[in-house]
Backbone bond lengths (Angstrom), bond angles and torsions (degrees), N, CA, C in turn:
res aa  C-N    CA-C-N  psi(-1)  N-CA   C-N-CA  omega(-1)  CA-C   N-CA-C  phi
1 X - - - 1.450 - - 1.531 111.38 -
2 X 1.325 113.88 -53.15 1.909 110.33 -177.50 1.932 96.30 -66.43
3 X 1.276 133.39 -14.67 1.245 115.65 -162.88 1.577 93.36 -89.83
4 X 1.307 120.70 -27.18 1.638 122.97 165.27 1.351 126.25 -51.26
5 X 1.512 100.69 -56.18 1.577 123.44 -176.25 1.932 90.05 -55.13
6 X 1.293 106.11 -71.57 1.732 103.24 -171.23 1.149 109.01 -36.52
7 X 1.521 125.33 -55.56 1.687 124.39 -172.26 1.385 107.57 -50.66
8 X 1.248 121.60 -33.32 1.257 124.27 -155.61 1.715 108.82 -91.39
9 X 1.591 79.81 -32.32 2.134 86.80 176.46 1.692 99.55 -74.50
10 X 1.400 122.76 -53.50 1.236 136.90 168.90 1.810 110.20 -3.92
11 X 2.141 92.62 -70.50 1.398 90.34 -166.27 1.475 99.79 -74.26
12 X 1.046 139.80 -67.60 1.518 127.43 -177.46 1.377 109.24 -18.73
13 X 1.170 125.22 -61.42 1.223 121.42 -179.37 1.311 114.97 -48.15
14 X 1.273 134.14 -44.58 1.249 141.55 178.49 1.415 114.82 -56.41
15 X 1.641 101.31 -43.53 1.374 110.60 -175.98 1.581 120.03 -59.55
16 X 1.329 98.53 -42.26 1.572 116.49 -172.72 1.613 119.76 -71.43
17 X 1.396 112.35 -32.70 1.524 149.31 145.70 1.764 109.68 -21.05
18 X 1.333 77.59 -76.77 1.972 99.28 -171.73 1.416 111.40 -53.36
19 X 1.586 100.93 -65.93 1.490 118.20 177.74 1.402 115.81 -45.59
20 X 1.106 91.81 -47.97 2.191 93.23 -171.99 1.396 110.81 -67.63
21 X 1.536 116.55 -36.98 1.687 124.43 161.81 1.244 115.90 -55.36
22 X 1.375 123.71 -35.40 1.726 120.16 -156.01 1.900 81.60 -91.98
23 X 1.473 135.04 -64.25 1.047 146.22 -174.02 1.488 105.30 -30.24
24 X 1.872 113.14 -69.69 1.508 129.98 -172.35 2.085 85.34 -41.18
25 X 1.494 111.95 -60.47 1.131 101.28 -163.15 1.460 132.95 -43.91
26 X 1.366 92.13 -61.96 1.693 118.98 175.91 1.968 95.82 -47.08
27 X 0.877 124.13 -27.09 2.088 123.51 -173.87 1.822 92.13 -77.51
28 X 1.773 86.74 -68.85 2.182 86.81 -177.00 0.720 128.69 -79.38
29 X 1.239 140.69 -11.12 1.760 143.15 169.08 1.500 104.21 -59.52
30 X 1.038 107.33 -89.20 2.229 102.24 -178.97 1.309 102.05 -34.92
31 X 1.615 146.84 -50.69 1.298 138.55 179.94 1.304 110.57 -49.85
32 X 1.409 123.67 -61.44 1.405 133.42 175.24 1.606 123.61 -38.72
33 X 1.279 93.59 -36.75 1.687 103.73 -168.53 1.597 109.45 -148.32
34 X 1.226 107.97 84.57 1.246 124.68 -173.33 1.574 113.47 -78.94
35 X 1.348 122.48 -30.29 1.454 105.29 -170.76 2.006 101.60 -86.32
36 X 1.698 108.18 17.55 1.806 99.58 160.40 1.660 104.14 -136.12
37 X 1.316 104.54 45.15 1.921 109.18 -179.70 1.408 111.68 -57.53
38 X 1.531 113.66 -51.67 1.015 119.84 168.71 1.611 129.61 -33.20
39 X 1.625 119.48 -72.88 1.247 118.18 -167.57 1.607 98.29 -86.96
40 X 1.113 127.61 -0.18 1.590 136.46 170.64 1.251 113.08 -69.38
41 X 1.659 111.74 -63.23 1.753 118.32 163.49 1.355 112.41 -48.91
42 X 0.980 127.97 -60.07 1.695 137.85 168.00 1.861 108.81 -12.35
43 X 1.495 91.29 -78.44 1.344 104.51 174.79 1.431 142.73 -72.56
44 X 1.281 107.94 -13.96 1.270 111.38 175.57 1.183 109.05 -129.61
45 X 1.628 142.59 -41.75 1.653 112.73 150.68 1.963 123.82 -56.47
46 X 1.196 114.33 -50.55 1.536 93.66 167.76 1.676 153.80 -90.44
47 X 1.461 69.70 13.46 1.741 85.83 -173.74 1.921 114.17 -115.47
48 X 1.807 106.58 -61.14 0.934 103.96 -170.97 1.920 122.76 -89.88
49 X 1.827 99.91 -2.23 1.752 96.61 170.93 1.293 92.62 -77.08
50 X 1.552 136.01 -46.77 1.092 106.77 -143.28 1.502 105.99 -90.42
51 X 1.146 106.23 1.31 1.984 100.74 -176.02 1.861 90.53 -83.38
52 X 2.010 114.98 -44.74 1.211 105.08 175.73 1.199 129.03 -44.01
53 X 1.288 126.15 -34.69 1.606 152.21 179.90 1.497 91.55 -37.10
54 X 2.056 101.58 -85.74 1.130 117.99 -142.84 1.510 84.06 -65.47
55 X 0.998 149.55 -30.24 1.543 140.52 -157.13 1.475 121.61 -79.57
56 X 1.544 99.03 -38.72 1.569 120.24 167.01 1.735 101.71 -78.84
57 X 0.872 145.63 -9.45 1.383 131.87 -178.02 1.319 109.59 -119.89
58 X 1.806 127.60 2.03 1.724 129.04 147.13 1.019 97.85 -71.68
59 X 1.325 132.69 -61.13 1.659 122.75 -149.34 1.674 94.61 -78.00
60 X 1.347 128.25 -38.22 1.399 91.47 173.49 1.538 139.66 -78.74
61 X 1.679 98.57 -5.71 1.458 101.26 167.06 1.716 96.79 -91.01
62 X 1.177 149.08 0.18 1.204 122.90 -171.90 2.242 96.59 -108.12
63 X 1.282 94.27 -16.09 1.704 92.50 141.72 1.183 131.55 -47.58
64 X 1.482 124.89 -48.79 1.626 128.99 -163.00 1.489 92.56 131.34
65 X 1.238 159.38 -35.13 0.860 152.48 177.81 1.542 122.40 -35.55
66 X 1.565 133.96 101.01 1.072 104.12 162.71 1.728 155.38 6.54
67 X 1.069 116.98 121.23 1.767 100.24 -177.89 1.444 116.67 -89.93
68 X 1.518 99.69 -13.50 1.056 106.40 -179.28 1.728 119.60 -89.00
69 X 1.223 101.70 -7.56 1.565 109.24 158.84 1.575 125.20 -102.14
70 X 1.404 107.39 -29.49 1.328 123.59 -162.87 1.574 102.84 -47.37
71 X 1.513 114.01 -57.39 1.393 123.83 179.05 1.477 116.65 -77.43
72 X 1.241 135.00 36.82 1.544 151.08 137.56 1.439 114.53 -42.24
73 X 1.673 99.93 -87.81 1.378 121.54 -160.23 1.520 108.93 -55.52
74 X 1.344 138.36 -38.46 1.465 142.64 -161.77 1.926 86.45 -71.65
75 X 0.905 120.83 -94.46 1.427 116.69 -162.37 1.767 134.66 -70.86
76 X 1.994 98.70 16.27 1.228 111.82 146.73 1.618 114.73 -103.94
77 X 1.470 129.70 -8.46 1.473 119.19 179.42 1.430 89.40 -93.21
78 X 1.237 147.25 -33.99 1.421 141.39 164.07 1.472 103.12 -36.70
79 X 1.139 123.37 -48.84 1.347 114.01 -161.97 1.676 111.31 -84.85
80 X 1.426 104.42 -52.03 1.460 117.24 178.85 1.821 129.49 -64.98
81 X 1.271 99.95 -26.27 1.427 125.42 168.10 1.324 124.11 -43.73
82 X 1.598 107.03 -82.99 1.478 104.54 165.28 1.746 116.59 -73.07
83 X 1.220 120.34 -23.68 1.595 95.80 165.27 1.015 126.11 -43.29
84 X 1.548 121.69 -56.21 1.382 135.88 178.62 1.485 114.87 -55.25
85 X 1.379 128.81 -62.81 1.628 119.66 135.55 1.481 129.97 -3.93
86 X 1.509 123.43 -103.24 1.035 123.39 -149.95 1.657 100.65 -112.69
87 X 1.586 125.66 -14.69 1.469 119.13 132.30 1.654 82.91 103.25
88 X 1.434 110.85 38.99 1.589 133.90 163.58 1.957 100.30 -151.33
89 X 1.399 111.70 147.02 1.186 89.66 145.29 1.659 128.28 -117.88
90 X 1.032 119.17 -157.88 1.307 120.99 -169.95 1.862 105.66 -71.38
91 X 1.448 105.91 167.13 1.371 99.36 169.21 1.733 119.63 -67.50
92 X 1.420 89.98 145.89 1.949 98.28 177.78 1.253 129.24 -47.97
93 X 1.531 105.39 -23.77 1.335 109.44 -169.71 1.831 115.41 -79.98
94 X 1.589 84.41 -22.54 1.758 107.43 -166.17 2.119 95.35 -71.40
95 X 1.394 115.64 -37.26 1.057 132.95 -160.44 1.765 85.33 -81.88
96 X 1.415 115.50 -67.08 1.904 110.04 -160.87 2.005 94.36 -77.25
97 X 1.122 122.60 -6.85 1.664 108.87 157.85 1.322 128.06 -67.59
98 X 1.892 109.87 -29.84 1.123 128.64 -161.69 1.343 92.07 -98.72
99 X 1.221 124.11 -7.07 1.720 112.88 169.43 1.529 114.82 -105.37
100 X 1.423 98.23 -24.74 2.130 91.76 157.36 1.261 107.33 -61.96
101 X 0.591 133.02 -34.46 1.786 137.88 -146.79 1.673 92.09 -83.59
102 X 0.810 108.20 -58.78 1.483 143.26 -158.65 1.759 108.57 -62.05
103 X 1.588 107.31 -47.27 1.191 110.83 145.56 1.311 142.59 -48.49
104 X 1.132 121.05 -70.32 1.789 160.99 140.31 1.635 70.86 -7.12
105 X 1.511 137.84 -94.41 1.686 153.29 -144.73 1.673 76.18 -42.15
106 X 1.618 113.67 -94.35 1.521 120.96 -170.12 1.344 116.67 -44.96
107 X 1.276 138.86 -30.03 1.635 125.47 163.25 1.262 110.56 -44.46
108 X 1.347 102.65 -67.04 1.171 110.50 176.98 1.453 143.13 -28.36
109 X 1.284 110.25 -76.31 1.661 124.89 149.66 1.057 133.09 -35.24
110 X 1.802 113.52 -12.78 1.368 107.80 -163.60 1.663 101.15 -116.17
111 X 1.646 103.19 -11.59 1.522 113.10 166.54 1.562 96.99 -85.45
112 X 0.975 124.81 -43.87 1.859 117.12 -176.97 1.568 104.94 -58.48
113 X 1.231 129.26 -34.48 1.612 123.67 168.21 1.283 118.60 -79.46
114 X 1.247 117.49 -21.67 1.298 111.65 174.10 1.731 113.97 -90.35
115 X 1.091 113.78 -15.28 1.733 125.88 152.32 1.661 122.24 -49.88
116 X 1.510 103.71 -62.83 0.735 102.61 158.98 1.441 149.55 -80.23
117 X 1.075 105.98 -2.71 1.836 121.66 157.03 1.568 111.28 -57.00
């Protein structure tokens, strides 16, 4: 039972980890380097949180984690991340993509564990 509970704290942890790195990024990267904001925002607010999302929120539902929680954390540290940072947050759309996605990640994972059960 505690070797479950750990896996399960593990991936959250992981999740929360990833997200807050990929997020912090997507806020300071375009600040940092302004003459490529453009194809920078492109790629890392609409492409790579939300694939991180859905990716971090299978493996923690295919941990044991709820699915119905798993896909929480990805498209509230998107949001809360760079506010707290740079004291804007990202666009809305970047945040409700990263929660389709994010779903879609935990459906997912939580039929692949239950497959494999």
């Amino acid at each position: 039972m505690k070797k479950i509970i750990a896996s399960r704290a593990a991936s959250i942890a992981l999740q929360l980890i990833v997200m807050a790195i990929a997020s912090a990024a997507a806020a300071l990267l375009p600040l940092l380097l302004p003459e490529l904001y453009t194809p920078l925002r492109v790629i890392l607010q609409w492409i790579m949180l939300p694939l991180l999302g859905g990716v971090t929120a299978g493996v923690a539902s295919r941990a044991g984690v709820s699915h119905y929680l798993s896909w929480l954390p990805p498209p509230l540290i998107v949001s809360a991340v760079p506010w707290l940072i740079v004291g804007y947050p990202l666009r809305p759309g970047v945040m409700l993509l990263c929660c389709l996605i994010s779903m879609i990640g935990a459906s997912t994972g939580e039929v692949l564990r239950r497959r494999a059960a």
